[in-house]
NUDOVO-439284 format. One record per residue: x, y, z negated of N, C-alpha, C in turn; residue in three letters. Coordinates in steps of 0.1 Angstrom, whole numbers, plus 5000, padded with zeros to 4 digits. Last residue first. Layout:
REM NUDOVO-439284
XYZXYZXYZALA;...
This chain:
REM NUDOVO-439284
522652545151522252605163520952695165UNK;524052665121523152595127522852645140UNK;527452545107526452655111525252565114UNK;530052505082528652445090527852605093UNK;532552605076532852565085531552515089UNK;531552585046532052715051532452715067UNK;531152385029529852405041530452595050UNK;531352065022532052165028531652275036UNK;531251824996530451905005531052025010UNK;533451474995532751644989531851775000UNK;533351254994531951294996531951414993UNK;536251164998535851244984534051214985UNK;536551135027536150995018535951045008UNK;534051325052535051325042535151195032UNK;532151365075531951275064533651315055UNK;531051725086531651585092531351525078UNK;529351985105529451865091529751745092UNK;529252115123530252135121530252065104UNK;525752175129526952145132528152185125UNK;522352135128523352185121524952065133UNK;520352035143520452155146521952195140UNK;519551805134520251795145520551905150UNK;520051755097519351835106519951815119UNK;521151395087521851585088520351625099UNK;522151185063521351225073520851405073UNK;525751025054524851135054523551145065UNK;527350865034526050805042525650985041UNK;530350705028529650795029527950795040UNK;530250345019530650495028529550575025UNK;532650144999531850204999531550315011UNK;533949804994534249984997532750075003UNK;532449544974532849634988533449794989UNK;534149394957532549394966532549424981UNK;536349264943536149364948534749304955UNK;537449154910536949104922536149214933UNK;539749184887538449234894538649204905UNK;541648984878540749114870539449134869UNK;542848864896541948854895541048904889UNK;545948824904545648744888543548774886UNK;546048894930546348754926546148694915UNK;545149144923544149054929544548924930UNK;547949284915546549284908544949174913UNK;549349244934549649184922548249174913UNK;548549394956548649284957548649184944UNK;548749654938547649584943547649484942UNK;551449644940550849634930549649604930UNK;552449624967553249584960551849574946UNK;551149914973550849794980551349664970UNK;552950104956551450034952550949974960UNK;555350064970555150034957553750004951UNK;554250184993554350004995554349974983UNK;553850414988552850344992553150234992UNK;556350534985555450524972554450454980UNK;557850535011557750404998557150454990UNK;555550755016555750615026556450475017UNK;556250975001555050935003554950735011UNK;559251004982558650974994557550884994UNK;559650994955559651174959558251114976UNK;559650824926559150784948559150954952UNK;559050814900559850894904560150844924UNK;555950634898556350814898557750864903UNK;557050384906556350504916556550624912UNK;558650304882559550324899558350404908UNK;556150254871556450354864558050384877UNK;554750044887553850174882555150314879UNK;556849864881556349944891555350074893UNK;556249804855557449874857557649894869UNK;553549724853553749814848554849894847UNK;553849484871553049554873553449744864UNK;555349334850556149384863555249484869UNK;554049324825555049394825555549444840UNK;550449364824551549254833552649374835UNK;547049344814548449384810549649314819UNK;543849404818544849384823546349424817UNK;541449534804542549524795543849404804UNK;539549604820539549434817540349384807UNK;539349924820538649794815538349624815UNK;541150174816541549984819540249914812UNK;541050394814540150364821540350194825UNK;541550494777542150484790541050444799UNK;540350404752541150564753542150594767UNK;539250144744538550284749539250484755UNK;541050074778540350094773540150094753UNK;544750074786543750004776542350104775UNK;546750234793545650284802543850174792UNK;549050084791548550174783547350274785UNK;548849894812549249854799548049944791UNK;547049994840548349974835547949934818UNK;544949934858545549824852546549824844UNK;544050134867543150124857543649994858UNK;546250324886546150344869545450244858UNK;544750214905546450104902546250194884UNK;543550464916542950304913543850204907UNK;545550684920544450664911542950544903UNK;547750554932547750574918546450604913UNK;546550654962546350564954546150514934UNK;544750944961546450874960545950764950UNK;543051214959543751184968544951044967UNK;540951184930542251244934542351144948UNK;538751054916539151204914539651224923UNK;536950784931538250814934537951004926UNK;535150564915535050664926536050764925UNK;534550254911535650314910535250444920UNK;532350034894533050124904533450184901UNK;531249694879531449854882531749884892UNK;529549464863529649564875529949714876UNK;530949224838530649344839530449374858UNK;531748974819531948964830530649124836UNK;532149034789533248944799533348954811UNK;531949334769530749264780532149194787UNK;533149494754531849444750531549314757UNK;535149684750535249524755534449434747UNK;534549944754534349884740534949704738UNK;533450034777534650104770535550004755UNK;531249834777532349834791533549874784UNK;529649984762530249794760531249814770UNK;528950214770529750184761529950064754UNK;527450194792529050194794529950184784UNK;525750074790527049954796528049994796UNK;524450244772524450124764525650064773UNK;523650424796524750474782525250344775UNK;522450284813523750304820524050334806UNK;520749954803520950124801522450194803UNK;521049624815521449744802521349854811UNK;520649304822520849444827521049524815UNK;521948984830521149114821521649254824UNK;522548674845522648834845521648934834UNK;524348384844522548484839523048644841UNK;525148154861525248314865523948364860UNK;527347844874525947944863526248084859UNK;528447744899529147854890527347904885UNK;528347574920527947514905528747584897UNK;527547704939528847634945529147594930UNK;525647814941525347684947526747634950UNK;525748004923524747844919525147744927UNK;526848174935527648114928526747984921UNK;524448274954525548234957526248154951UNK;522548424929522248294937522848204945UNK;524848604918524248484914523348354917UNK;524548744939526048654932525548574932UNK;522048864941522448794951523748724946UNK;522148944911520948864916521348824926UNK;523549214919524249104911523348974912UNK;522449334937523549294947523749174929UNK;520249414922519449304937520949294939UNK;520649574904520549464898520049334911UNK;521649824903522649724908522449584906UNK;520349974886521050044901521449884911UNK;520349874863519249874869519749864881UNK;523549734859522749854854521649784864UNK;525449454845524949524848524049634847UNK;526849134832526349244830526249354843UNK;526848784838527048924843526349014840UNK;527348554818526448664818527248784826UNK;528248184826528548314820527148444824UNK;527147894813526347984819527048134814UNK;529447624815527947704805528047804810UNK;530547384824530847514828529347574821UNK;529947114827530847134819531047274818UNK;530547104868530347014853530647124840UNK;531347234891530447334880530547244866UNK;532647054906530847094910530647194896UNK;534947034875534646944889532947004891UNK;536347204858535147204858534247154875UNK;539247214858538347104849537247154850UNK;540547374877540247474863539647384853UNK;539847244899541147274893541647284879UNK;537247254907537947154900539347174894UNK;537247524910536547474898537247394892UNK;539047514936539647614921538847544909UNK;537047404951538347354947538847404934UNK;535047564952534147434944536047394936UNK;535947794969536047814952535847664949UNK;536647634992537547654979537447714968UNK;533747624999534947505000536347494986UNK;533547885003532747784986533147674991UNK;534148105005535047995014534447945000UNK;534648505019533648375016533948235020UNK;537648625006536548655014535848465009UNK;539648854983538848754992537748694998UNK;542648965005542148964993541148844990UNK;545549055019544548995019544148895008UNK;546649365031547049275022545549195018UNK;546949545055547549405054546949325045UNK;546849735049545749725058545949565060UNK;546749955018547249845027546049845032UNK;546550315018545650155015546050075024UNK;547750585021548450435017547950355012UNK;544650715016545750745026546750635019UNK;541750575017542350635007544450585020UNK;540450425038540050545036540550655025UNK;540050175019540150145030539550335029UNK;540750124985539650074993540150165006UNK;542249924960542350044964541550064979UNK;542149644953541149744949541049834952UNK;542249474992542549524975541649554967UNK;540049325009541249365007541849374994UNK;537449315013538549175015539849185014UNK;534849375008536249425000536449295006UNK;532549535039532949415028534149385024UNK;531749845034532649765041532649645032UNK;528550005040529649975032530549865040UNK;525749995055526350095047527050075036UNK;524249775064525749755064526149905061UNK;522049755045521849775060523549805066UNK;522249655017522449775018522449855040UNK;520849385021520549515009521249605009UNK;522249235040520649275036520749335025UNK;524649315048523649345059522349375050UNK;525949295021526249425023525549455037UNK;526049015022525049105008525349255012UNK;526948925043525648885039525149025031UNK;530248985035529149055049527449045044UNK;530148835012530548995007529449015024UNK;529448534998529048645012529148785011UNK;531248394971529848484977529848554992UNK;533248284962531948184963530548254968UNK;535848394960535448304968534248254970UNK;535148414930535748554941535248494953UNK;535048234913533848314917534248444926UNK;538048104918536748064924535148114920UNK;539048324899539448314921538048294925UNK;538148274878537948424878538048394899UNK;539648024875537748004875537648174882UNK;541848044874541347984892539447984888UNK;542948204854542548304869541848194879UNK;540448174824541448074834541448174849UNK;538648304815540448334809541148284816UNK;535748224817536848314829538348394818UNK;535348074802536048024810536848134818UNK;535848184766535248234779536148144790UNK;536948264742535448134744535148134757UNK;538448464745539248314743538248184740UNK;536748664752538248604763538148444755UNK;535948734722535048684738535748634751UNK;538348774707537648644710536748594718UNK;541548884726539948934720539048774721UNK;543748814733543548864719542148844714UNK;543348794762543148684753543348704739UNK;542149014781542849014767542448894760UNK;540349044806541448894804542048924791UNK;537249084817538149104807538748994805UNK;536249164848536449044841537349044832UNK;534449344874535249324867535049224857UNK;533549344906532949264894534249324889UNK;533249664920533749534922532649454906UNK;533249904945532049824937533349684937UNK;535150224952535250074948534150004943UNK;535250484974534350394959534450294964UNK;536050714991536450634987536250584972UNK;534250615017533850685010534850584999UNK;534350615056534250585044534750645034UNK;531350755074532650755069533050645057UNK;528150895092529450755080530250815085UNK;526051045098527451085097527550985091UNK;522751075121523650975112525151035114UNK;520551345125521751315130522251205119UNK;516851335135518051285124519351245128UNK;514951325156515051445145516251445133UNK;515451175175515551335184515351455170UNK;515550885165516950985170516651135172UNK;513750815156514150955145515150995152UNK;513750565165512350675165512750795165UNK;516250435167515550515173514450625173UNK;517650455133516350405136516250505144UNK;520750445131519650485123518850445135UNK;522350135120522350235130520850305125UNK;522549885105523050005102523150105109UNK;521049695110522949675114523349825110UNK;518549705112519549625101521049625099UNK;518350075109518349945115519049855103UNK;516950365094518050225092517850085101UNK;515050475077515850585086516750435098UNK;513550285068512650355078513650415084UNK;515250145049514650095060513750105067UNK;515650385031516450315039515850205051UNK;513350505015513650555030514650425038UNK;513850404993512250465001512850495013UNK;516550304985515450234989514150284996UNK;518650545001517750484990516550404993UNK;521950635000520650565011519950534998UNK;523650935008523250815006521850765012UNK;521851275011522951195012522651055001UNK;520451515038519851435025521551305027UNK;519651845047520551705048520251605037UNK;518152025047518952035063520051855061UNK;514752105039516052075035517052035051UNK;512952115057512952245050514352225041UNK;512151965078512852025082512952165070UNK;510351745075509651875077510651975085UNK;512451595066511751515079511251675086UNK;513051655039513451645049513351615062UNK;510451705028510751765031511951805040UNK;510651365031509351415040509951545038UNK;512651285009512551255025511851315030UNK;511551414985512751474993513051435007UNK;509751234983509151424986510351454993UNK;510651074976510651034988509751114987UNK;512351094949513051064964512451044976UNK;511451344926510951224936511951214953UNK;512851604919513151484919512651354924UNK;513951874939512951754935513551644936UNK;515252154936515352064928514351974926UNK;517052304964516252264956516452144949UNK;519252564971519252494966517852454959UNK;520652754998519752744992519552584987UNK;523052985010522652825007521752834997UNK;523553205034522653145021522953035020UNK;524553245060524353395053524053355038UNK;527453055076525653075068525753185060UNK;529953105076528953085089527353145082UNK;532353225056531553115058530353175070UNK;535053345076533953225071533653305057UNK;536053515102535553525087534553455084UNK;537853445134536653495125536453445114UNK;539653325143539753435138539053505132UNK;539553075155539553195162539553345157UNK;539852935135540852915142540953025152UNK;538353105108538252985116539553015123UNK;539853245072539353315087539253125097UNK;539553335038539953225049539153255062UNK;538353505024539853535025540353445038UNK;535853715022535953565022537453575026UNK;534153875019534953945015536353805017UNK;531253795020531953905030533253935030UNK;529953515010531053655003531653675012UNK;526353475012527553475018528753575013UNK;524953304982524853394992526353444998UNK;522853054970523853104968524353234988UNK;520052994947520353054961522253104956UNK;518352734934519652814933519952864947UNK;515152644920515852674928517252764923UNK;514152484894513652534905514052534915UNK;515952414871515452304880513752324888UNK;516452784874517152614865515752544867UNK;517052964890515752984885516052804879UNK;519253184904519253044897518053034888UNK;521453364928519653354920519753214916UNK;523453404938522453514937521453474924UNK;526953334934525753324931524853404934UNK;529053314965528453384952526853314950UNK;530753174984529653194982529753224968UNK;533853084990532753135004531353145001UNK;535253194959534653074972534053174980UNK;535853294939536353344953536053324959UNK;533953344907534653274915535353344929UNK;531853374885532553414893534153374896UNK;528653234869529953214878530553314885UNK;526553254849527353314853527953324862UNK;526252944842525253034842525753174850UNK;528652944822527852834835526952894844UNK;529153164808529353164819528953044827UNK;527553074783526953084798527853134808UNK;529853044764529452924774528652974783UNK;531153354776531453244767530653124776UNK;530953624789529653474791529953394783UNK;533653744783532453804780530953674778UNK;535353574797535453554775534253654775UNK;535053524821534053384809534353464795UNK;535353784831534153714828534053584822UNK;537953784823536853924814535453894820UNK;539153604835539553584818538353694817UNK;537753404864538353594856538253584847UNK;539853124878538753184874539253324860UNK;540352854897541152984890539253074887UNK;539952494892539752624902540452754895UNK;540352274885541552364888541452454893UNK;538652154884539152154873539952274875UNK;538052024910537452154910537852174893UNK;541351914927540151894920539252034915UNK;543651974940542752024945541151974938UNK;545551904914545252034921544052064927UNK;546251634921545051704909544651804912UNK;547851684942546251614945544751644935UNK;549451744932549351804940547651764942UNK;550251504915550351624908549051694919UNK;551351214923550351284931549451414921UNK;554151234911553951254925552651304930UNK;555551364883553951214890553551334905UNK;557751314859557151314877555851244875UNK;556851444831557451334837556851394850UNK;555951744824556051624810557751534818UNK;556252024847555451864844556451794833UNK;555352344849556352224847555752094840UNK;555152554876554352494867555252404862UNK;554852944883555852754884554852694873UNK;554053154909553053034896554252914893UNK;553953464921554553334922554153274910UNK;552353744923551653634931553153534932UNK;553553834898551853814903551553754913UNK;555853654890555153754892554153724894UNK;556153374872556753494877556653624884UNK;554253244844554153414861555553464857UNK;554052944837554853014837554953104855UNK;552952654820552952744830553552844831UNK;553352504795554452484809553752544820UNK;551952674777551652554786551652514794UNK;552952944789552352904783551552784782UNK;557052934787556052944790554152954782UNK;559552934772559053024774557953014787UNK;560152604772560452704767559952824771UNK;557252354771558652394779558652554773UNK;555552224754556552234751557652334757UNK;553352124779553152204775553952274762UNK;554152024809554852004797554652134789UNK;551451834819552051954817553151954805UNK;549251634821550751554827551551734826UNK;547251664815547851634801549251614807UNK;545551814834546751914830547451814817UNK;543451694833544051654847545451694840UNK;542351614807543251494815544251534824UNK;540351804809541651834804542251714809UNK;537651784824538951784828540151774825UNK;535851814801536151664807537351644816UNK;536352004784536252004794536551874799UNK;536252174753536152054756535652004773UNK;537052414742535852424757535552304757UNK;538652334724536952414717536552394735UNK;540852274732539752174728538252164725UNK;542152384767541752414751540852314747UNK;542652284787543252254784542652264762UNK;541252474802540952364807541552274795UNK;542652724798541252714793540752564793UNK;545152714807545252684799543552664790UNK;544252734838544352554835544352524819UNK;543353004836542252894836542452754835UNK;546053114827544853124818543653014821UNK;547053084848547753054837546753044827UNK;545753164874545653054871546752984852UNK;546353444864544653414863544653264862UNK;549053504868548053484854546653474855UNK;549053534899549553434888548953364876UNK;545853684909546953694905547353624895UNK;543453854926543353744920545153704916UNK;541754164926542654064935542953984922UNK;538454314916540054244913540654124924UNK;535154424913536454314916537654334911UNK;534054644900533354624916534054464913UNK;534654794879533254764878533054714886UNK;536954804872536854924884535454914886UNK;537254524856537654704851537254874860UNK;534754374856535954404858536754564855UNK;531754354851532854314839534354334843UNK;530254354876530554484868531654514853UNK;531554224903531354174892531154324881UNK;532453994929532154144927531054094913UNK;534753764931533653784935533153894923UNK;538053804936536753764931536053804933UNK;540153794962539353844951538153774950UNK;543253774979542353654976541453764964UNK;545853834994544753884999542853804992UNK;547953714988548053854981546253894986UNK;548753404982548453484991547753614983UNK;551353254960550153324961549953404971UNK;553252984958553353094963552153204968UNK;554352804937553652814944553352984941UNK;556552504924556652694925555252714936UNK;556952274898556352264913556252464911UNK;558952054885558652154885558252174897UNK;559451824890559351814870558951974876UNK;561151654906559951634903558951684895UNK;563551654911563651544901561751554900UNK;563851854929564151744932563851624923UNK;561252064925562452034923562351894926UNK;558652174955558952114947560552114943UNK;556752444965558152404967558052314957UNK;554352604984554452574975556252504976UNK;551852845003553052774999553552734989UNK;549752984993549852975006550952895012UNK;547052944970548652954970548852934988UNK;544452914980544853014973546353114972UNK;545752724994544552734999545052874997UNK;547152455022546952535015545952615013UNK;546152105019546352175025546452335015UNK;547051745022546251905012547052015022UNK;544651535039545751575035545551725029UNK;541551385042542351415029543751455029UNK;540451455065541151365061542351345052UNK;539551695057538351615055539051465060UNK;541851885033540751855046540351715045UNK;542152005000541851865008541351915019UNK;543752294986542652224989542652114999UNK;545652434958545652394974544052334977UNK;544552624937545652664944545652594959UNK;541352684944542452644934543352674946UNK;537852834942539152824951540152744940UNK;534352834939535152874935536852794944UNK;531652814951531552894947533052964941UNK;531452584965531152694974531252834968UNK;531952364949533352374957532452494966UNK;529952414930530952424925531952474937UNK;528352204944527852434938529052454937UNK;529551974941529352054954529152154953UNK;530051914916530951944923530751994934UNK;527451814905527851974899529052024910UNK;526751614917525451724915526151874913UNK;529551454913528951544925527751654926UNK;530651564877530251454889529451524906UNK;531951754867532551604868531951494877UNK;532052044859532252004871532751824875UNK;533252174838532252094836532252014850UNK;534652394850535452294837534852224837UNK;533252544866534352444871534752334858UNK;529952594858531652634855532452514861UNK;527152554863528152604879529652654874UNK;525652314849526052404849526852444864UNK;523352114856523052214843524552304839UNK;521252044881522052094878522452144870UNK;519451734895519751824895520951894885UNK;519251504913519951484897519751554890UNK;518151614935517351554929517951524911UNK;519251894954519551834945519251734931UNK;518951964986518051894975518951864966UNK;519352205008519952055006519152084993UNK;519852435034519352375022519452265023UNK;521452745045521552565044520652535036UNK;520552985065520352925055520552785058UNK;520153085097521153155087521253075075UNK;517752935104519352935110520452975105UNK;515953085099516252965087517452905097UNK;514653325100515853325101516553225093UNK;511853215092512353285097514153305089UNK;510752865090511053005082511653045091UNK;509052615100510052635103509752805095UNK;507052395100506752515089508552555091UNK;505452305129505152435120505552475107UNK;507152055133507652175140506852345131UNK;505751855120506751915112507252115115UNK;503651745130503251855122504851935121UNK;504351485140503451555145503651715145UNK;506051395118506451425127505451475141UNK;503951395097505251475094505451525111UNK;502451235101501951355103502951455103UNK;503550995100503551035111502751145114UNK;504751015071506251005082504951065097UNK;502150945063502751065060503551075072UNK;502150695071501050765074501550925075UNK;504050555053504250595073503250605077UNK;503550605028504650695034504550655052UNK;501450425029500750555027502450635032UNK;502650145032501450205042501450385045UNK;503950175009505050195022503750205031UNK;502150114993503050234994503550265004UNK;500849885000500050005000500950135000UNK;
C-alpha cells in the first residue's frame, strides 16, 4: 500500500513538477538536511550534517581537490624540515573575513599568522572540548618560545612544530578542525558563536531559522578566482532545508525544490535504481547519477585480546575460524541485492580502494565455502560440529547485510544469532570490548592511509584509541612506527601495504565492502563531481 501511494505521488510529481520552479532559482543551491543541524563552529564540525555548512562557510591553511591531493588554500605555500618536526607556511596576503560589526573598523579584517595560532590553540583548549583536539595532539606543545608549538613569524609566515614526524600532518590540515577563525568574534559569541559564524569561505551566513531553514549567501569578497579568472563562488545562495521524512525529501526532490539528494535509502532506492546499479531510465531526463568511491570501510570486526575472558570462551580466538567466516559469504551477492551495487565488494585490504596508496595488489577475501568448511575442520570443528552459536552484534541500519551473513555462514555450518542494539548502547560495547563479534566502519578523517592502519596499532587500544578488536602485533607496530619517519610518499605506501597485508592474514576484521559515494543531482546543475571524503564543494557548482 505504501509503495502504491509513493508511485501515485512519483507520477503526479512528474506531470506537475515543472510548475513550482521560483524565480531566479538558477542563482540558488538547495539541498536537504534531514539529520539536521546544531551548530556552524568548525570545532564541532565531526560529522557530515555539520561538515558541509561548515566547508562553505570557513578556509584552513591547505585544502583537498576532489582527487584528494592537497592543495593550497589560505597559506599559498608551505616548506617542510628534513627530519619532519617542523612545517613553514606561507600566507596569501589577500584572504578576509567575512564582514562583521565586532571588528575594529566595524566592516572586516585581512586574515593573519595569529589568527591560525589562536584557532588551532582554541581547538586544543579543554573548556571548548572540541572533538577535534586529536587533530593538533601531534603539536609540540612544549617547544620554546612558541604557543603551542605554534609560532608568527610574521603576519603572513606560520611555523608549526610537531612532537614526532607524522607524515600525513598535512592532510590534518585540511580537515574543518582547522579552519582559522576571528578571536573578537567567538570571545564576544562564546558558545553561540555556533550560531554566529564568521569565517572566509565562499559563503556567509544570512539567516538560520534552527530546523527550518539556513540561507547561506555569496562573499563577494571571495579570494579564490576559476581558471579563467573569475571570482567564485557561482551561486548567489545556498539554501538549506530541514525535513526529516525521507521520502518528502525525494518528492521535493523530484519537484525540483532541493537540487540533490545523497546516498541511497530504502524509499527510493529501487525506484531511482536498476538492479545493477544504474539509475532508472524513466528519471533519465530528471536525475543526473554521480558515484565514486567513497572512502568507508564496512567490515565485521572480531576482538582477539586473549586477556579478556569473552576471547578466551570464544572460537573466534582461533585465526582459521575468524578466515573461515571470511570465506563463507557472497561479498558481490550482498552488495547486488541490498544495496543495488552501490559499493565495491572488499576483497582487498582494510584500507579501501579510492584512498591514494591502496594496494591494488594485495589479496584479501573473497567467496569459497569449499574453504571456509576447510579452515572449520582445521580449527576442530569438522561441518560446524561442536561450534555453538557466535552473536554478531549490530545496529538497526545494518540489520538486512548481517541477516544475509548469517544465512551464508549456516550453510557452511558456522551458527550466527545476530542482535541488534541502539547505535549509543554498540557503541559503547564496541569501545568497551563488550561485544566478540561486532559491524562496523571506518569513514576516513584524513587523506592517508595511516588513517585506517592506526586502528591496529598497540597503543591505539580501545576505550582511549580507535582499536577495537584490540589487535596487538610487534612487527606491525614497528612498521607503523618506520612509516612516520618515510619523508617519501611512494615508500610510505608499501610500508602500509606491508601492513595491511599483515592485518588480514591474522583477521581482525573481515572487510565487506568499500563504500561509494551516491549522489542524485538536478540535471540542470553542473560542475558537481563525487569526491572519496563525500565532502560538499559547491563554489565551483552552477546551474544551467
Amino acid at each position: 500500500m505504501k509503495r502504491t501511494l509513493l508511485l501515485s505521488l512519483l507520477s503526479l510529481v512528474i506531470v506537475g513538477c515543472e510548475m513550482r520552479q521560483q524565480p531566479d532559482s538558477n542563482l540558488v543551491f538547495s539541498y536537504n538536511e534531514s539529520k539536521g543541524i546544531t551548530s556552524l563552529d568548525p570545532a564541532f564540525a565531526r560529522s557530515l550534517p555539520h561538515i558541509w555548512p561548515v566547508h562553505q562557510l570557513f578556509n584552513g591553511l591547505v585544502q583537498l581537490s576532489d582527487s584528494l591531493t592537497l592543495e593550497p588554500c589560505i597559506a599559498h605555500s608551505w616548506s617542510a624540515t628534513d627530519n619532519g618536526l617542523a612545517y613553514t607556511f606561507n600566507l596569501r596576503t589577500d584572504v578576509w573575513f567575512h564582514e562583521s560589526p565586532l571588528f575594529p573598523n566595524g566592516v572586516s579584517r585581512r586574515v593573519v599568522a595569529s589568527d591560525f595560532v589562536y584557532s588551532f590553540s582554541r581547538i586544543l583548549n579543554p573548556q571548548i572540548a572540541s572533538p577535534g583536539a586529536w587533530v593538533f595532539s601531534v603539536l609540540d606543545t612544549d617547544y620554546p618560545n612558541t604557543q603551542d608549538g605554534l609560532k608568527v613569524v610574521n603576519d603572513s609566515t606560520l611555523t608549526i612544530y610537531l612532537s614526532q614526524p607524522f607524515p600525513a600532518f598535512l592532510g590534518l590540515l585540511s580537515m574543518p578542525y582547522a579552519s582559522v577563525v576571528p578571536h573578537e568574534v567567538v570571545e564576544h559569541y562564546g558558545k553561540d558563536f555556533r550560531a554566529n559564524p564568521i569565517g572566509t569561505g565562499p559563503f556567509y551566513l544570512k539567516l538560520w531559522k534552527e530546523g527550518e531553514k539556513l540561507v547561506c549567501r555569496r562573499n563577494s569578497k571571495y579570494f579564490e578566482l576559476d581558471e579563467q579568472g573569475n571570482r567564485l563562488p557561482y551561486f548567489e545562495a545556498i539554501n538549506i532545508s530541514f525535513i526529516t521524512d525521507k521520502q518528502s525529501e525525494f518528492l521535493e526532490f523530484l519537484m525540483g525544490s532541493i537540487d540533490f539528494i545523497s546516498g541511497i535509502q530504502s524509499t527510493y532506492k529501487d525506484e531511482l535504481l536498476t538492479r545493477a546499479g544504474a539509475l532508472n531510465p524513466r528519471y533519465a531526463h530528471k536525475v543526473k547519477l554521480i558515484t565514486g568511491p567513497y572512502l568507508n570501510t564496512e567490515y565485521l570486526g572480531v576482538l582477539v585480546d586473549t586477556t579478556l575472558d569473552i576471547v578466551k570462551q570464544s572460537p573466534l580466538r582461533l585465526p582459521d575460524v575468524r578466515r573461515a567466516l571470511a570465506f563463507g559469504f557472497d561479498r558481490e551477492k550482498m552488495i547486488a541485492h541490498l544495496r543495488n551495487n552501490m559499493g565495491y565488494a572488499a576483497h582487498g585490504g582494510f584500507v579501501p580502494n579510492g584512498m591514494p596508496g591502496a594496494s591494488k595488489t594485495l589479496r584479501g577475501f573473497s567467496y569459497n565455502p569449499e574453504y571456509s568448511r576447510h579452515l572449520l575442520a582445521k580449527a576442530g570443528y569438522p561441518n560446524g560440529e561442536g561450534l555453538q552459536p557466535i552473536t554478531l552484534c549490530t545496529t538497526a541500519d545494518y540489520l538486512d547485510i548481517s541477516e544475509y551473513i548469517q544465512h551464508q555462514l549456516a550453510q557452511v555450518g558456522i551458527p550466527i544469532e545476530v542482535e541488534v542494539f541502539p547505535g549509543a548502547a554498540f557503541r559503547e560495547m564496541m569501545a568497551n570490548g563488550k561485544m566478540m563479534l561486532f559491524r562496523g566502519s571506518w569513514v576516513a578523517d584524513y587523506a592517508d592511509p595511516e588513517n585506517y592502519l592506526s586502528l591496529f596499532l598497540t597503543q591505539n587500544f580501545s576505550p582511549h584509541g580507535p582499536n577495537y578488536t584490540h589487535f596487538s602485533n610487534p612487527t606491525f607496530d614497528s612498521l607503523y612506527a618506520q612509516a612516520l619517519h618515510e619523508p617519501s610518499f611512494a615508500l610510505r605506501a608499501k610500508i602500509y601495504n606491508d601492513m595491511d597485508s599483515l592485518v588480514i592474514s591474522h583477521a581482525p576484521v573481515i572487510p565487506l565492502f568499500y563504500d561509494k559515494v551516491v549522489r542524485f543531482v538536478n540535471p540542470k546543475i553542473e560542475g558537481m563531481k563525487s569526491n572519496p571524503m563525500n565532502l560538499l564543494t559547491l563554489k565551483k557548482v552552477y546551474k544551467k
